[in-house]
C-alpha positions in Angstrom: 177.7 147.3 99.2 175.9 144.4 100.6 174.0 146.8 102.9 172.8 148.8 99.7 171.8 145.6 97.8 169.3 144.7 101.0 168.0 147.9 101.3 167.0 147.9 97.7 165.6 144.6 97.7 163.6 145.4 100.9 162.3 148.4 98.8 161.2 146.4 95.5 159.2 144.1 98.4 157.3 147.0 99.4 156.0 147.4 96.3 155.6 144.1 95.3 153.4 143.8 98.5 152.1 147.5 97.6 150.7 146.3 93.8 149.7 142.8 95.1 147.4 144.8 98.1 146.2 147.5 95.3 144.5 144.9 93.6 143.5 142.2 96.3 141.6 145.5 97.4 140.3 146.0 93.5 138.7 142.6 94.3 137.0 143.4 97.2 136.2 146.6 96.8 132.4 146.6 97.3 131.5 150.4 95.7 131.5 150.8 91.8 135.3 151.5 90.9 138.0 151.5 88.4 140.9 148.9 88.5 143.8 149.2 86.0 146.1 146.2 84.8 149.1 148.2 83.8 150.7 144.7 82.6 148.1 143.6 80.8 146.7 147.4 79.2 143.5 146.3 80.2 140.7 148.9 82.6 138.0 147.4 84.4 134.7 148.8 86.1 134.1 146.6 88.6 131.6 146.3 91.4 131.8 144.0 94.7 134.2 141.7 92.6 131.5 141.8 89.5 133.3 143.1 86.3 131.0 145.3 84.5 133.1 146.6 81.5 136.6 145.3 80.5 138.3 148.2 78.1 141.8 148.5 76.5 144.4 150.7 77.7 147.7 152.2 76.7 150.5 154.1 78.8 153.0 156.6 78.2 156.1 156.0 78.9 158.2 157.0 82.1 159.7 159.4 81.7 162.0 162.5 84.0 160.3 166.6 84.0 163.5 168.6 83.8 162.3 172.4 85.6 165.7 173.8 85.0 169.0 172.1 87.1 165.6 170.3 88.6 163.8 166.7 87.4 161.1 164.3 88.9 160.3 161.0 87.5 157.0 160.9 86.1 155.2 157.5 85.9 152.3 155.6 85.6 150.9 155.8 89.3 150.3 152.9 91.1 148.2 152.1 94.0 144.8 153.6 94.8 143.9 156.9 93.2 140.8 158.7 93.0 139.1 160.6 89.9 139.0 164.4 90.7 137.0 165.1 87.3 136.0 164.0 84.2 134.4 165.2 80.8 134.6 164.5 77.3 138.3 165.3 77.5 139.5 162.5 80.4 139.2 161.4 83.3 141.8 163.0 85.7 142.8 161.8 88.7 144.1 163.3 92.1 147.6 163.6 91.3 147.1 164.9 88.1 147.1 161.6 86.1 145.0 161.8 82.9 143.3 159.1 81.1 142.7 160.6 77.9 140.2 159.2 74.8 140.9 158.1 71.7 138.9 158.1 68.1 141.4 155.3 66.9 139.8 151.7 66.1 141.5 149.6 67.6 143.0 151.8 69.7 146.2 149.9 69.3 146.4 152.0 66.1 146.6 155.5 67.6 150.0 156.2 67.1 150.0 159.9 68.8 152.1 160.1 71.4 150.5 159.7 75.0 152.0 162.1 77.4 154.7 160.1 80.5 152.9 158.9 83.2 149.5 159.2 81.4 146.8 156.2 80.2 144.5 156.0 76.9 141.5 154.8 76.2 138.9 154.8 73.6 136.3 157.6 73.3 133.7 155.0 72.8 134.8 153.7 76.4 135.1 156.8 78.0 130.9 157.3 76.4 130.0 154.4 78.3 131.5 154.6 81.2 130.8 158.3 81.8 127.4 157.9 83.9 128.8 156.1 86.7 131.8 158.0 86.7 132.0 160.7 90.0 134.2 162.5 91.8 136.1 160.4 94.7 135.6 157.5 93.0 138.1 154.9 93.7 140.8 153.9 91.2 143.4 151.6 91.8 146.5 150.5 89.6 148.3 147.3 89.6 
């Protein structure tokens, strides 16, 4: 039992060290990016350590995919992430995460359900941060 108690607090290090690298890099990141404070719902576009636009964020829940006798855990990622498109509808990310707008004002007050593993944020956001969105462009969640 001991054994299993070590290697599972070796494991919750790793990612400890994993989120606290995630957003050292955020901080030094020189290119225009996207850094995402799960704990604190907040989204940031950031440059060479310069925040450009703070925005308000909201996460679904973690939840398991059952595929039959299958599941797999589906989270909010963590770590560095990438956007693979974006439109009026979201920005997705490789992986398949999707940050998805809102018309709700605050968007505290959208109660629709956001989808496990995915992110809000307002439409009004999503407007203003659309021109220096493009594809490959770094995300990273901490």
């Amino acid at each position: 039992m001991a054994r299993v108690d070590a290697i599972v607090s070796q494991e919750e290090n790793k990612a400890r060290i994993a989120l606290a690298l995630a957003k050292r890099q955020a901080k030094i990141e020189k290119a225009l990016h996207l850094s995402v404070a799960v704990d604190s719902g907040k989204i940031y576009l950031e440059r060479d350590g310069a925040v450009l636009r703070e925005m308000a964020a909201m996460f679904g829940p973690d939840a398991k995919v059952s595929n039959g006798a299958d599941s797999i855990p589906v989270v909010v990622p963590r770590g560095q992430r990438s956007v693979a498109s974006f439109s009026d509808d979201g920005i997705v990310l490789a992986g398949g995460t999707i940050m998805a707008p809102s018309d709700a004002s605050p968007l505290a007050s959208d109660k629709n359900p956001i989808p496990p593993g995915g992110v809000r944020i307002s439409r009004a956001d999503l407007k203003a941060i659309m021109p220096n969105l493009s594809p490959g462009m770094r995300v990273y969640f901490y």
